[in-house]
C-alpha positions in Angstrom: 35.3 -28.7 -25.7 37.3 -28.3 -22.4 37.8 -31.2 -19.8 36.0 -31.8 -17.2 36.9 -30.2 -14.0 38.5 -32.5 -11.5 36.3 -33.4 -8.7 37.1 -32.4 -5.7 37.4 -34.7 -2.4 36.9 -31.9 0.3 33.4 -30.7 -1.9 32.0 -34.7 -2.0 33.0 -35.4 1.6 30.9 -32.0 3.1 27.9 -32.6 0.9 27.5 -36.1 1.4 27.5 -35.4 4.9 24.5 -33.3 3.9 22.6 -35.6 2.3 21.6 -33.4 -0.7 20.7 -36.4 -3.0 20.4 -40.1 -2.4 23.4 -42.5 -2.2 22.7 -44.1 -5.5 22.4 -40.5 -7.3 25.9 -39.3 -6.2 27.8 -40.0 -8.9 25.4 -38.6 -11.6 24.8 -35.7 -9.3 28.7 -34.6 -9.3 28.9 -35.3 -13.3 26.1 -33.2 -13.7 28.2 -30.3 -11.8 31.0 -31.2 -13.6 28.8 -30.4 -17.1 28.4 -27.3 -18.7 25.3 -25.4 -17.8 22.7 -24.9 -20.8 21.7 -21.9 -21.7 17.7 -20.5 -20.7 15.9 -18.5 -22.3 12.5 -16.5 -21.0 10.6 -15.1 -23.7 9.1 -11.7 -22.8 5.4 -12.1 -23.2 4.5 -8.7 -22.9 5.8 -7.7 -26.3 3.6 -7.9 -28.8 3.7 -11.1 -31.4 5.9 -13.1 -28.5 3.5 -16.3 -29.2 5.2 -16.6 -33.1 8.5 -16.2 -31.6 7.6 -18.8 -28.9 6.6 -20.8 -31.8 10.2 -20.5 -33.5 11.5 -22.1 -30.4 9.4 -25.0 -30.8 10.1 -25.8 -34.3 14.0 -25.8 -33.6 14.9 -29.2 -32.4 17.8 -27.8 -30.3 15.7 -26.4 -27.7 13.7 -28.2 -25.1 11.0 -26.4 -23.2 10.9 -26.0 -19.6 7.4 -27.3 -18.6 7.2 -25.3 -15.4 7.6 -22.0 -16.9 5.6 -20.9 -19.8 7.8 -19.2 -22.4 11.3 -20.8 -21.2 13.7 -22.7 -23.5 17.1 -24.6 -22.6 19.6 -25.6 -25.5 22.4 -27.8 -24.6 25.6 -25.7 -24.3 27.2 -27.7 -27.0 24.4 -26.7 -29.7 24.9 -23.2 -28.8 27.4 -22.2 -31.3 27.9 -18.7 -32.8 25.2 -18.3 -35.0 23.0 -19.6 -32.5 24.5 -17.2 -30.4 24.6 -13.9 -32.5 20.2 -14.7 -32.8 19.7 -15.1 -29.5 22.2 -12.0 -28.7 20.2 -9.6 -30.9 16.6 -10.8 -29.2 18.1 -10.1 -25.9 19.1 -7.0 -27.0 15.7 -5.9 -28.7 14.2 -7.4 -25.0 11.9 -9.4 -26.8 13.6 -12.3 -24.7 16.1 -12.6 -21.4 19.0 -15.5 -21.3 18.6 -16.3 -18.0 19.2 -19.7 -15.5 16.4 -21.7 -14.9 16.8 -21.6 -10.8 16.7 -18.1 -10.9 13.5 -18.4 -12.4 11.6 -19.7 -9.6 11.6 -17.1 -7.0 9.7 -14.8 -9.2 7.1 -17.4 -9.7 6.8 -18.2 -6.2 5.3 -14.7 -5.4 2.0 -14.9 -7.2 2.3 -11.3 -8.5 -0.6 -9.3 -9.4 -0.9 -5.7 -11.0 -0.8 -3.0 -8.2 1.6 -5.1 -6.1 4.4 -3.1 -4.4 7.4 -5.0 -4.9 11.2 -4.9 -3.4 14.2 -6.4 -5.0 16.8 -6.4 -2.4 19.8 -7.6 -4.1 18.3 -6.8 -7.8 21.5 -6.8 -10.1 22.0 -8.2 -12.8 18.3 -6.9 -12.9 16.9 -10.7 -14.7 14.4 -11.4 -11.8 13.5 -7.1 -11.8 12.2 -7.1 -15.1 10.5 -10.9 -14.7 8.7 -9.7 -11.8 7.2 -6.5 -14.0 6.5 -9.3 -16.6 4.4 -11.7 -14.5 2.8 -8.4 -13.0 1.5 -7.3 -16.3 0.5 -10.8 -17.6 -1.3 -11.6 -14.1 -4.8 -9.8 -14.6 -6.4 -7.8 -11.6 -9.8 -8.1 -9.9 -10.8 -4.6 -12.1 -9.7 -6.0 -15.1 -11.4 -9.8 -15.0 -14.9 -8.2 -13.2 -14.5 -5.2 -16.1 -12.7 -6.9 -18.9 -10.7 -4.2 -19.4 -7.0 -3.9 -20.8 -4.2 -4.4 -18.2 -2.6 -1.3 -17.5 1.1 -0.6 -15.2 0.0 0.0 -12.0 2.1 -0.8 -8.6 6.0 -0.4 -8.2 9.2 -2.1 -8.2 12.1 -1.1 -6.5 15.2 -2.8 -7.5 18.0 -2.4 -5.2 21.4 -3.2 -5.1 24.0 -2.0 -2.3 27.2 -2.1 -5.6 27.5 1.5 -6.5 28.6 0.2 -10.2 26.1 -2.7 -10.2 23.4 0.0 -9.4 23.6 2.1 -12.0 24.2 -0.4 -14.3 20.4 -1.4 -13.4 19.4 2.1 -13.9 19.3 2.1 -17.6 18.5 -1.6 -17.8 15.3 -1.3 -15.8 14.3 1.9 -17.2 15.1 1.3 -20.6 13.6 -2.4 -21.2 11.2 -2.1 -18.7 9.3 0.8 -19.5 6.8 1.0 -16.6 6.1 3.6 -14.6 6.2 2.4 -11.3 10.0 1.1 -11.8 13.1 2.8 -8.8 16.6 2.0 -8.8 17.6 3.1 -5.5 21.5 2.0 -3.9 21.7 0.9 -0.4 22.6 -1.6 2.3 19.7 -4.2 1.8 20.4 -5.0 5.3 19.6 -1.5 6.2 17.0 -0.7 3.5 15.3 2.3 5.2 11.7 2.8 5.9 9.3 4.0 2.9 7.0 6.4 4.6 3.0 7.3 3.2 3.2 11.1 1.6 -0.5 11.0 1.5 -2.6 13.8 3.5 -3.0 11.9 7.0 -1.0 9.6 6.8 2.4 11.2 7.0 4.0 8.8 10.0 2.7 5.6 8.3 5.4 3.4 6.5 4.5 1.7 3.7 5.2 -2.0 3.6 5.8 -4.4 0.3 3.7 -6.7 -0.8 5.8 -9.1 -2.6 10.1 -9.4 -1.7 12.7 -10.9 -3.6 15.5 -11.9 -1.2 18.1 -13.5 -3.2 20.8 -12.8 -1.1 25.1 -13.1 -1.5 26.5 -16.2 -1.2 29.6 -18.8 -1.8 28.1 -19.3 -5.2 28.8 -23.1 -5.3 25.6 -23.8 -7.0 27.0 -22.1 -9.9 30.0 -25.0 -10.3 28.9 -25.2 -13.8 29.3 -22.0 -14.8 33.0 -21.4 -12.9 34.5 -24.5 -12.8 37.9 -22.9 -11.5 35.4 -22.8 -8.6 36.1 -26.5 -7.7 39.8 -26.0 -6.7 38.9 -23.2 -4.3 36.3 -25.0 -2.4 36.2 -25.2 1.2 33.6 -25.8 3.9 34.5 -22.0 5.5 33.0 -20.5 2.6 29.3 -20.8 3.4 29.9 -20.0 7.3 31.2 -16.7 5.8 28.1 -15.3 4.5 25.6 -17.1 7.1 24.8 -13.9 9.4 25.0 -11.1 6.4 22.1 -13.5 4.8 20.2 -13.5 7.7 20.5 -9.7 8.3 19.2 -9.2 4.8 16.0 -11.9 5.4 15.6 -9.7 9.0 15.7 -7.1 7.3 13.0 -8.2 4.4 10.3 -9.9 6.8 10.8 -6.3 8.8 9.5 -4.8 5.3 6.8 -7.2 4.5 2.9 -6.0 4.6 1.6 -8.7 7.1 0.0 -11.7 4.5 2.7 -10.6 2.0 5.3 -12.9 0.4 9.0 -13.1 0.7 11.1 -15.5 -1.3 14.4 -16.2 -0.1 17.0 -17.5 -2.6 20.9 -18.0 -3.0 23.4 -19.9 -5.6 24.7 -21.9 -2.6 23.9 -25.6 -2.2 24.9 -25.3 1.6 22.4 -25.7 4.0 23.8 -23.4 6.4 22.7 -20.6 4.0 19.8 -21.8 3.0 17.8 -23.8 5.6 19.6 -22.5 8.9 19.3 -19.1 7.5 15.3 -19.8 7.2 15.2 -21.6 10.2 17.1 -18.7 11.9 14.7 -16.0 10.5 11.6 -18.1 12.0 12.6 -18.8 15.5 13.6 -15.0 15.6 10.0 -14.1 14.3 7.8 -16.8 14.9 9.6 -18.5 17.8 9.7 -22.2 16.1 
């Protein structure tokens, strides 16, 4: 197993400033950083027969469940050899689960999806929180289907963007391919200029069409990701997140400009910093809501 990363003095000295964790958890907090990330797993559950596969998981002591997301496993990176490896390689590929982080998780879950929703992905590629979004819309049951009792069907649409040329049609095939929905677009373009989806519908030709539910998860410095590229510690510097501060905030404009009033937008990034986090929020709401 590699060495630790050596911690870096410039990195402590910004985010103590910050006050991300208490005084007395600093230490643990950087060793954790310093620690390989385990690998997550979220079982699809759409397919058929997922609950025995589920069960699999529970019956192998290397894996610990995540309590706040049903189906989600986490297996220390040093009990994930190649075997280990190789079986969970050929369930990705079959779709019948995703390796995926655990904080890129939560935005999905935030939304409270429901079938017919019309959902945007602004920044969609790799394409993990695309198809867990489709997922959560075909578990959540609709008003029809509790008042009727009646199978859930794929209703609404997902458009997964991504303003990479490569990255985009790399999503293509993924979407389309594991997904398997009808209501699934691919579409490449500036997020921050994601243009207006206008009604096609007799009489209602000027009317744009508005999203429902929007998953901002937006470019960023990345330093949340410290266990994943470690290099990452030696190029470090405060500039970083000032960088990407007023491209994020175009992009969460540009989302709240697309949301159906009483819809929900969650805003993510892989940054710790608070100027691309909360000042980016804060930003968006004096701009909107004047506060």
């Amino acid at each position: 197993q590699d060495a630790p990363p050596p911690r870096s003095a410039v990195f402590e000295e910004y985010y103590q400033k910050q006050h991300l964790v208490r005084e007395e958890e600093w230490d643990a907090f950087v060793e954790s950083l310093r620690s390989p990330a385990p690998v997550v797993i979220r079982i699809n559950r759409t397919k058929p027969r997922w609950e025995a596969l589920d069960a699999s998981f529970a019956r192998d002591q290397r894996w610990t469940a995540l309590p706040w997301a049903a189906g989600t496993w986490q297996c220390a990176a040093s009990d994930y050899d190649d075997s280990l490896q190789r079986q969970v390689g050929a369930l990705n590929k079959a779709y019948a689960l995703r390796i995926q982080e655990a904080a890129s998780l939560v935005p999905p879950l935030l939304l409270g999806l429901v079938p017919g929703d019309m959902v945007l992905d602004m920044c969609a590629a790799p394409g993990s929180k695309t198809l867990e979004c489709l997922e959560l819309m075909r578990l959540s049951p609709s008003d029809n289907d509790v008042a009727e009792g009646a199978e859930n069907t794929d209703v609404g649409v997902v458009v997964a963007n991504d303003a990479d040329a490569e990255r985009a049609f790399e999503l293509l095939p993924l979407i389309t391919r594991k997904a398997r929905h009808a209501g699934t677009i691919v579409t490449l373009a500036n997020a921050a200029k994601f243009p207006p989806v206008m009604a096609v519908k007799p009489g209602h030709d000027n009317e744009q069409l508005l999203f429902d539910r929007i998953v901002c998860d937006v470019p960023c410095c990345g330093d949340g990701t410290l266990r994943k590229h470690p290099h990452a510690w030696l190029l470090w510097n405060a500039h970083n997140g000032l960088t990407f501060h007023r491209k994020q905030l175009r992009l969460l404009s540009r989302g709240l400009h697309l949301l159906r009033p009483g819809g929900r937008l969650a805003y993510s990034t892989c940054s710790l910093n608070p100027i691309e986090n909360e000042a980016v929020v804060a930003a968006a709401l004096h701009r909107f809501c004047n506060v």
